[in-house]
C-alpha positions in Angstrom: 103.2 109.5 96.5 101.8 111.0 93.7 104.3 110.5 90.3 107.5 112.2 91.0 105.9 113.8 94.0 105.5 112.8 97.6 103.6 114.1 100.7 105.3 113.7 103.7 102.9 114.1 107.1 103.3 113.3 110.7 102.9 113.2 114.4 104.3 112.3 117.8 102.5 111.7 120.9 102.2 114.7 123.5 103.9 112.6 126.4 107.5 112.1 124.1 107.7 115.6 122.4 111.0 117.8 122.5 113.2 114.7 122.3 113.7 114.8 118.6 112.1 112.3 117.8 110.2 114.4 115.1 113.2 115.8 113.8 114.4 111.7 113.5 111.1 111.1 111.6 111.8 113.7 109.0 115.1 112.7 108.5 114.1 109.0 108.1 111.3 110.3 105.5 113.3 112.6 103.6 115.8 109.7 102.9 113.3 107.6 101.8 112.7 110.1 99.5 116.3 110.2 98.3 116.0 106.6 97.4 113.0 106.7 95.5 114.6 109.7 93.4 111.2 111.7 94.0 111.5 115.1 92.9 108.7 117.5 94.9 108.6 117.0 98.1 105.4 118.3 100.3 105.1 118.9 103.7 101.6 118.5 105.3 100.4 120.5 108.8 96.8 120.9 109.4 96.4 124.9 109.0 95.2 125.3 112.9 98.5 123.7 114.2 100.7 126.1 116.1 103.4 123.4 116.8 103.6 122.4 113.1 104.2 125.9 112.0 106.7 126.5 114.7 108.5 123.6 113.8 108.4 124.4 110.3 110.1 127.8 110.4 113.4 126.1 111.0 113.1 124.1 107.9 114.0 125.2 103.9 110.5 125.3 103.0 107.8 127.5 101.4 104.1 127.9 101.4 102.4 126.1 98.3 99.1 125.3 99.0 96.4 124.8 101.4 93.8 122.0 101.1 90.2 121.6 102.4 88.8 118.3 103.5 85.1 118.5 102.9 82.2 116.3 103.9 78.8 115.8 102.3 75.5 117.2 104.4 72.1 115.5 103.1 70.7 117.5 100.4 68.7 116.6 97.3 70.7 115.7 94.3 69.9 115.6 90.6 70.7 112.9 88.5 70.7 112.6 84.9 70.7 109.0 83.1 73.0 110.2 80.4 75.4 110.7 82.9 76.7 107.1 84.6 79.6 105.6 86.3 80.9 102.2 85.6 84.1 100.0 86.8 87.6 101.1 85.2 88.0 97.1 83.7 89.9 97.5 80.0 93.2 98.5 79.1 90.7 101.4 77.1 90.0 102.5 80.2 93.2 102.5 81.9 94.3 104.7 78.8 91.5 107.3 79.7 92.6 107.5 83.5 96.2 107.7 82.4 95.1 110.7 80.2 93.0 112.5 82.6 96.1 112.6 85.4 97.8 114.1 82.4 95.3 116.8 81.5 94.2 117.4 85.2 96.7 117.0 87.5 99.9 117.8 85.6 101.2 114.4 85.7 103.9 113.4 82.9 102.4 110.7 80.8 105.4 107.8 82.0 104.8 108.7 85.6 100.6 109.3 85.2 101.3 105.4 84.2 103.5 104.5 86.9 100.7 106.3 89.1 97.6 104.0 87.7 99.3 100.8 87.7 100.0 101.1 91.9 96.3 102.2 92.1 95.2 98.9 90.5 96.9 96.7 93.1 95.5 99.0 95.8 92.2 96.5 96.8 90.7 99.6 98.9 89.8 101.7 95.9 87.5 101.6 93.6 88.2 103.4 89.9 85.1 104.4 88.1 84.8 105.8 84.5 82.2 108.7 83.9 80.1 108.2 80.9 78.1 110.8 79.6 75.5 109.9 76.2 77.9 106.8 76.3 81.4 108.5 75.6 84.1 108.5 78.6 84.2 111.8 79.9 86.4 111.5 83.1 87.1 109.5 86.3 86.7 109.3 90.1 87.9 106.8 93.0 86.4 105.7 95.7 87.9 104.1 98.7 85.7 102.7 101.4 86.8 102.4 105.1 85.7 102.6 108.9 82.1 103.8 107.7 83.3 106.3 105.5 83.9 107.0 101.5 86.1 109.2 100.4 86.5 110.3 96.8 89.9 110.9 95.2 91.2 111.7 91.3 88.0 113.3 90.1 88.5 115.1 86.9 86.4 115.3 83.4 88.0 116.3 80.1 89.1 119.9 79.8 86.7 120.2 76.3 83.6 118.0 78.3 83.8 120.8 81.1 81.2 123.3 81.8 78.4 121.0 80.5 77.7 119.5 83.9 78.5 116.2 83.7 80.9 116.6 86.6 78.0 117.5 88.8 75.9 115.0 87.9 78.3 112.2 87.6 79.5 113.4 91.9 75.7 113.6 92.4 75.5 109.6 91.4 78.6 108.8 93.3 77.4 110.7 96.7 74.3 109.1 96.3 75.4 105.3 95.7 77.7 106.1 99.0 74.7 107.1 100.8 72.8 104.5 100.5 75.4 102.2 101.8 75.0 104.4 105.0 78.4 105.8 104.7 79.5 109.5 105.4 81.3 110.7 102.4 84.4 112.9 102.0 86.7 114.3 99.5 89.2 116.9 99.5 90.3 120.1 97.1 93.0 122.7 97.0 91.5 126.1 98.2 93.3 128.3 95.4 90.3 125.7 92.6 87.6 127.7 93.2 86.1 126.0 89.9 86.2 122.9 92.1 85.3 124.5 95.4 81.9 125.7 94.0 80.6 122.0 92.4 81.4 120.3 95.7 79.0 123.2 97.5 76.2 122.9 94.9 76.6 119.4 95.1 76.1 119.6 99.6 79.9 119.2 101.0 80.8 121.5 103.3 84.7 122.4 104.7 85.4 120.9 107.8 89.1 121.1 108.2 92.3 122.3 106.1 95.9 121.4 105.4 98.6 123.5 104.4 101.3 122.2 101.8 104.5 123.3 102.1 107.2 122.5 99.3 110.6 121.6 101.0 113.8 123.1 99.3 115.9 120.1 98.9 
């Protein structure tokens, strides 16, 4: 979940398809849905799946958005010591974060709130603050698993944009990761082409993508 939005994604094994027990899944999901009063409902199927697809046709649902999961190749980065990252500790900070999902994501402030305070009991994550000449300038996650690190909620402030501390401040992230000999990942909608070019210049590469499609409830 993400505020008043959910993503809803799943899969049966090949040896117990056409019994329904998709269709029982959904079901199940979309009334946990009804419970939480969640308002936007996603559906995710991996672009390349033919079965997904086919299976969606029969649902009230429409195209939204399609996602790329990208993962970093070695490549030399650039860092800048004006730009750092350091550990989202104070309520100052949990202010900033609740500010960014506001500015960057669209999130109403109560449910950007909501949002942060179920990342701080999630012990898998990592928030950071960026820091450019001293000043918070945005935030990142990082969650660490199975040999890999993928990066989540990554946004700067709409006036600090442009100015490359987004670039630099990914650049120090990727590289931390790295030396902790993990393979690093992050994901982006296709349609932020803003977005899509930083993670280039910074060495990930597209690998996979997901399509999102909003169910008509």
């Amino acid at each position: 979940g993400f505020g008043n939005k959910v993503e809803l994604c799943g899969m049966v094994h090949p040896d117990y398809r056409r019994r329904g027990i998709f269709s029982k899944l959904l079901e199940m999901g979309l009334e946990e849905t009804k419970k939480r009063n969640i308002q936007t409902i996603l559906l995710n199927a991996p672009t390349d799946s033919l079965s997904a697809k086919e299976f969606l046709k029969n649902l009230p649902c429409t195209f939204s958005v399609a996602e790329y999961q990208m993962k970093w190749q070695k490549t030399i980065l650039i860092e800048d010591p004006a730009v750092t990252l350091r550990p989202s500790t104070t309520t100052e900070d949990f202010e900033t974060e609740v500010k960014l999902e506001v500015l960057a994501f669209g999130f109403a402030e109560e449910e950007s709130r909501e949002f942060n305070l179920k990342l701080r009991e999630n012990h898998f994550e990592e928030n950071f603050i960026i820091e450019a000449h001293g000043q918070a300038a945005g935030k990142m996650r990082v969650a660490e698993s199975d040999g890999e690190a993928w990066i989540y909620g990554f946004a700067v402030f709409p006036e600090l944009q442009g100015k490359g501390i987004g670039r630099k401040a990914l650049s120090r992230v990727v590289k931390l990761e790295d030396q902790k000999g993990l393979s690093i990942f992050l994901e982006v909608e296709a349609k932020n082409a803003h977005a899509l070019k930083l993670y280039e210049s910074c060495g990930f590469r597209s690998y996979h993508s997901q399509d999102y499609y909003l169910y008509q409830n």
